[in-house]
N, C-alpha and C positions, 0 to 999 in steps of 0.2 A: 386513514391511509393503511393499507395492508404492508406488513413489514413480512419478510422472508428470511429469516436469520440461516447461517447453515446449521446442519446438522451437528445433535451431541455426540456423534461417529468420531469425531473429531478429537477428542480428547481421550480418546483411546490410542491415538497415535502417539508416537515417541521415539526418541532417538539419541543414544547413544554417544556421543564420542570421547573416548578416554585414554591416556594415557598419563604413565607412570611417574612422569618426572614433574619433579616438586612444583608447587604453584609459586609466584614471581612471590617477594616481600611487597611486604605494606599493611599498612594499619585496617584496611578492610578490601582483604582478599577472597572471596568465596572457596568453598572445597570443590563445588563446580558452577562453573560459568551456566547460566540457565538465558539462553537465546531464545526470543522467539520473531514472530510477525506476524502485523493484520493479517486474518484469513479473506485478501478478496479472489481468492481461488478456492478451489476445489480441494476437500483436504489431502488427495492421494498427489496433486502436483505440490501442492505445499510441501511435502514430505521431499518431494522428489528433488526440488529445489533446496531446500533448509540442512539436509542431512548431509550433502559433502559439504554445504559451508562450517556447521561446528566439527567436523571433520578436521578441517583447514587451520580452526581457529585452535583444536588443538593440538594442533603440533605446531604452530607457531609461536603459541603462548605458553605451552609446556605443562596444560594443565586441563582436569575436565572441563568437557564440556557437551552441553545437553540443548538439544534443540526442545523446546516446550511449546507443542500446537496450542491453541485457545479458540473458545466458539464464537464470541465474536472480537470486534475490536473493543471494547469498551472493556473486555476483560485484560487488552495490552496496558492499555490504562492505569487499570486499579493494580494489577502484576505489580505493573511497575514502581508506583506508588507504596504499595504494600512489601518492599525487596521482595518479590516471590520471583521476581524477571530479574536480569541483571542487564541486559540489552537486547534490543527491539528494533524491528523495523518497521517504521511507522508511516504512513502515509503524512504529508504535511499538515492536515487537520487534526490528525489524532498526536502528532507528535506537539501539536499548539496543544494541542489538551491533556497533554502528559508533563509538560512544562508547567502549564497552570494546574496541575495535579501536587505537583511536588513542589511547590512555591518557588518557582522560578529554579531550583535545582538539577532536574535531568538537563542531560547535556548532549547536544549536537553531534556526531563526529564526523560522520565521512556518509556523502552520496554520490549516487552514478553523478556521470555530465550529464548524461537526459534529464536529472530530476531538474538541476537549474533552470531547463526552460521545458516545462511538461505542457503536455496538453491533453483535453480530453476530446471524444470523438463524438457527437449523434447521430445517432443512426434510425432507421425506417426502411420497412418492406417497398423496395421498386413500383411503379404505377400507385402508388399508394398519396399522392398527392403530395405529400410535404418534403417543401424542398428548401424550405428557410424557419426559424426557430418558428417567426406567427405564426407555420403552419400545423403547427401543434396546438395550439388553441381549440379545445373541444375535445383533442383523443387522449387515447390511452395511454400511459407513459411508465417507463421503468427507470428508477437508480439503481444502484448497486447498492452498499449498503447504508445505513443513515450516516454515518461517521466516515463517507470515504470522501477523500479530497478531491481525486480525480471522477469519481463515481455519483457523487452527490452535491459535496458541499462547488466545487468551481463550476457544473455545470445547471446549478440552483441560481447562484452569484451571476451568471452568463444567460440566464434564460429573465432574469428579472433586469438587464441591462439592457434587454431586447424588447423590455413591457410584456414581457410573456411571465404571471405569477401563476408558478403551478397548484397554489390551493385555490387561486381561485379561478384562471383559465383551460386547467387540463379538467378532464372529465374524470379522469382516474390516476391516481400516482400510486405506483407499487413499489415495493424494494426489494427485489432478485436476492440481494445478499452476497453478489460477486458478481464480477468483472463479464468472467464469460457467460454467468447465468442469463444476464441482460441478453448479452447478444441471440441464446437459445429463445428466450422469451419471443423476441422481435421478430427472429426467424422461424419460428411457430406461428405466429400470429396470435402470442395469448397479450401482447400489449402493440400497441400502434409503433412508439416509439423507445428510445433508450439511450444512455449516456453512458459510456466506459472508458476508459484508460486506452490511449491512443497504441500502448506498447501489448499491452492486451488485445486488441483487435487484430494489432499487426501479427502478433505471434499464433492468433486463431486462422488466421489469413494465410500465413506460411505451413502449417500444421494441417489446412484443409477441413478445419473447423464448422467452417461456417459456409454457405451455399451465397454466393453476392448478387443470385441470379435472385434469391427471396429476403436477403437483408444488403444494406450497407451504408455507406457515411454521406451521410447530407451535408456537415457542418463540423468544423475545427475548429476549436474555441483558437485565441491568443495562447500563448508562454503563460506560465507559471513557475512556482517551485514549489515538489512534490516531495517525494518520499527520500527518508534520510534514516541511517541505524544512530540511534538515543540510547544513551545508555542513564544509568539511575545515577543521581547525582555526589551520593556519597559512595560510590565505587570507588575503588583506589585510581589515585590521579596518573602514577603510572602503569597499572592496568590499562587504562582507559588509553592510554598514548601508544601500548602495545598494540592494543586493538587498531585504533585508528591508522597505525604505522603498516598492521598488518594487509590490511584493506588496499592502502597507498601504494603495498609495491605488487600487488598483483600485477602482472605485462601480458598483455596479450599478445606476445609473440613466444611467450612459452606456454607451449601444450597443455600443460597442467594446470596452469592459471587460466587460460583459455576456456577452458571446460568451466570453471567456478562465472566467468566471466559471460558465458552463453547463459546461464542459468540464469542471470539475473539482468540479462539483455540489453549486455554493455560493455566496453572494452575500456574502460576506466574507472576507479572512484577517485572525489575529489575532496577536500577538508574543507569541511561546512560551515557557514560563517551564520547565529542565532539570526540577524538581525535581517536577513533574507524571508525570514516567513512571519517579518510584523505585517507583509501582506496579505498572504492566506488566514490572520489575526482577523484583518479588518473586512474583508469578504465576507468572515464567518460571523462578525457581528453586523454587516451590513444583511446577509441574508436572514438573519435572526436565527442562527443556530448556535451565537454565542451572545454573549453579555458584556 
């Protein structure tokens, strides 16, 4: 399989957010909070996105803090694992593998209401025949990245539900390395078909991304739960409740939080409950991308 990781461009990026007032008490408080998230975008949207949230988070937490890009998601992982992260935004595959990274220690706190029932999208160039998963049997196919929930892992779990196994029925499986890259792919014609994050399609859609006249959606998986911010497990426990608290009272009927709230294509977060993603657990070992 060809894999397409993004770019080391990536880790040249960085961002700031700091002010002066003391960081909260507790037995393991950082001198700066180190945020980051899976790159299933593009790194100059990442930035765009990421940098007024530790913004946010420092002034409401009273202490630095620093958005930290990574090249791919496996690097959210080991971050995390190794204190180099101190909080992530994980896609639900990778936050199962950040939990079983850290022996059951990284901790859940707050995701949008869309993650609770996520879904991914498939997509194919128009007259292009396929109009149901069998009819991908034979072509050429894109994920996003190998570690993405909405990008790989649920619509691997959804294509072998259909009796469609992609090493052994698609002619070619590739991996774009992001969300929108897929949909560029498809709408090129360098792969037949492709899988991406339903929120991601819609926001290429409204943006005028994508041409619907040369790509678009065949097929929308069921509900799932996706992406949620994890933070490392021996963070201080009230840290962690600031965070989570902070996240909670965002309103989208004030301006300022509106804006944080467009960014991440949703007008609420919600308090995460672990035991919601012992399904994307068993997906991931049903498709055999866990153990």
């Amino acid at each position: 399989m060809k894999r397409v990781p993004l770019r080391g461009a990536l880790l040249a990026l960085a961002f700031v957010a700091a002010v002066t007032l003391p960081a909260p008490s507790g037995a393991d408080v950082p001198e700066v909070l180190r945020i980051s998230a899976i790159p299933d975008e593009n790194p100059n949207e990442l930035l765009r996105i990421y940098a007024p949230f530790a913004e946010y988070l420092a002034k409401e937490l009273g202490m630095n803090v620093r958005f930290t890009p990574v090249v791919d998601y496996a690097a959210t992982v080991e971050g995390l694992a190794a204190r180099k992260l101190d909080l992530v935004w994980y896609g639900g595959f990778t936050s199962v593998q950040a939990v079983r990274r850290t022996q059951g220690t990284a901790k859940r706190l707050v995701l949008r209401q869309e993650d609770a029932e996520f879904k991914s999208v498939f997509i194919a160039r128009p007259g292009s025949g396929i109009k149901t998963l069998a009819d991908l049997k034979g072509r050429t196919f894109a994920f996003g990245s190998v570690s993405s929930t909405s990008g790989h892992l649920m619509p691997r779990y959804f294509l072998l539900e259909a009796g469609v196994s992609p090493d052994k029925h698609l002619k070619q499986v590739a991996f774009s390395g992001a969300h929108d890259a897929t949909a560029l792919w498809v709408e090129s014609g360098k792969v037949e078909g492709g899988a991406l994050s339903f929120l991601v399609w819609d926001k290429l859609l409204a943006r005028k991304k994508v041409d619907r006249t040369k790509v678009d959606v065949f097929y929308t998986t069921p509900p799932y739960v996706d992406y949620v911010w994890t933070a490392r497990g021996d963070l201080d426990p009230g840290l962690r409740e600031k965070i989570t608290a902070a996240f909670l009272k965002l309103d989208y009927a004030n301006p300022t939080h509106r804006r944080l709230l467009d960014l991440h294509r949703t007008k609420k977060y919600i308090r995460a409950n672990d035991a919601d993603w012992k399904g994307v657990e068993e997906a991931a070992i049903s498709a055999g991308l866990l153990k």
